[in-house]
N, C-alpha and C positions, 0 to 999 in steps of 0.2 A: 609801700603802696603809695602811689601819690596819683591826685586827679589832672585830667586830661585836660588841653588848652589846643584846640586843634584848628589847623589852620591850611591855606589850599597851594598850590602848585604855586614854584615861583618863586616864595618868600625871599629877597634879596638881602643883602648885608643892611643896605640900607635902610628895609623896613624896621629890624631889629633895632639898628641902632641908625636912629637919623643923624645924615652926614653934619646937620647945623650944627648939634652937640660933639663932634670929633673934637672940640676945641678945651672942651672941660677935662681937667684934671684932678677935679677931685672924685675919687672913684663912688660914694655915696651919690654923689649927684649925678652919674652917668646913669647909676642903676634904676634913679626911679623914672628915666625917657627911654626905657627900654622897649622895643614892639608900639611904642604908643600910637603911628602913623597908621596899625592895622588894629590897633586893639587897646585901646588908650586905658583900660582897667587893670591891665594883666599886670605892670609894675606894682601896683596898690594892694591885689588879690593872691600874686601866686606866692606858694609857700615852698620850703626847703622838701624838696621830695617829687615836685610836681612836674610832669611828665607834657612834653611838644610832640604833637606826632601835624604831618605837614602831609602836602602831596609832592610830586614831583621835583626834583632839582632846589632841595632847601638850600639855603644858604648862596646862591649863586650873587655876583654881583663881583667886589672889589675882593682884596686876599687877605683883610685884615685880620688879624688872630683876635683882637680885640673882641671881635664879633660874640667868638663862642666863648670867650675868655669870661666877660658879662654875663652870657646865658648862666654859663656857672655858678658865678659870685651871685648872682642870682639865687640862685636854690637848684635849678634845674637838674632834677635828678638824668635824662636821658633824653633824645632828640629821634626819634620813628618817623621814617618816612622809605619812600621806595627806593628814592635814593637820594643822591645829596652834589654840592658843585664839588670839585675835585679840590679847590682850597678851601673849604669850609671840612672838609670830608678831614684833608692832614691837618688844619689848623686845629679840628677838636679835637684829634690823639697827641696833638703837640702839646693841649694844655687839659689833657685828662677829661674832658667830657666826653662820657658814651654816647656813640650815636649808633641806631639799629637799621637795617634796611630791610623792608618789610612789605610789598605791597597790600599784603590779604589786610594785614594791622591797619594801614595809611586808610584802606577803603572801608573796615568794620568799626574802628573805635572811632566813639563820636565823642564830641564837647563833653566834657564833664563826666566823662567815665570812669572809674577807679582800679590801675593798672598798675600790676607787679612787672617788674621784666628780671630775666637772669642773663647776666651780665656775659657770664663762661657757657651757655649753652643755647643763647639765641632766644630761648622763651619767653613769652609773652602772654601773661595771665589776665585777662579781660576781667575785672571779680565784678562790676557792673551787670556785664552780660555772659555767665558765664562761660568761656570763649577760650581757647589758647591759640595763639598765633605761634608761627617759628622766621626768625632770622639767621640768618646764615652766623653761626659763632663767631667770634672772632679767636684768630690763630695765636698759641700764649703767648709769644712777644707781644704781641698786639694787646692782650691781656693785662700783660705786667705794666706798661705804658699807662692805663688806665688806674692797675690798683695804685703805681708809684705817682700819679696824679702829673702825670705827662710826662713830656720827654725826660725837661731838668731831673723830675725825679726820679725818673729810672737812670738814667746817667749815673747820679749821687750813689743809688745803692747799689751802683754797679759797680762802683769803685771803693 
């Protein structure tokens, strides 16, 4: 279960991760200016397990994998919204972070809710309010992508 961080239509790469910081290499120091241009707490507050749900077209902007790559290393247990930019959408199954697509979720769970999802069946457990949403599953390649923690590692066990 992890608590909800929710945020609106739009969120760009940039917001996530501001482009001033593209320059820093040490990965600790990238992780605490994460979101901070829309949400300057969420580096300090969120914890392994915690849940983004967005409105429209998340992640739109530039095609950096870095983007979702952070949300991860993060904690980020999952990313809900209705839908997502078309590079941000392949860059999180390139590097293992689930994302859901979901409008009834994006428009019912609010700030601070406390939300299960299943990964292999689209579900979405509202325990806040108690609520279940459905996302469209994803297909088992798609699956195994995520359990072997992106592409590299499904490659690895593939071989």
């Amino acid at each position: 279960m992890g608590r909800v961080y929710k945020y609106g239509n739009n969120i760009d790469t940039y917001a996530i991760i501001p482009a001033r910081y593209f320059n820093i290499t040490e990965p600790k120091e990238l992780l605490r200016h994460v979101m901070e241009d829309i949400d300057k707490d969420f580096a300090n507050n969120v914890k392994r397990g915690d849940i983004i749900v967005a409105g429209e077209n998340f992640g739109s902007g530039s095609s950096r994998e870095l983007v979702p790559l952070v949300l991860k290393a993060k904690g980020i247990k999952a990313v809900i919204a209705p839908t997502f930019s078309r590079f941000f959408y392949r860059n999180a199954f390139n590097i293992g972070l689930p994302i859901l697509e979901s409008e009834e979720a994006s428009k019912k769970i609010d700030e601070g809710d406390e939300v299960n999802v299943n990964l292999k069946t689209g579900r979405i457990v509202n325990r806040t309010k108690d609520e279940t949403y459905q996302a469209e599953p994803y297909p088992p390649f798609m699956q195994e992508l995520i359990e072997n923690d992106g592409l590299v590692g499904y490659v690895k066990a593939k071989n």
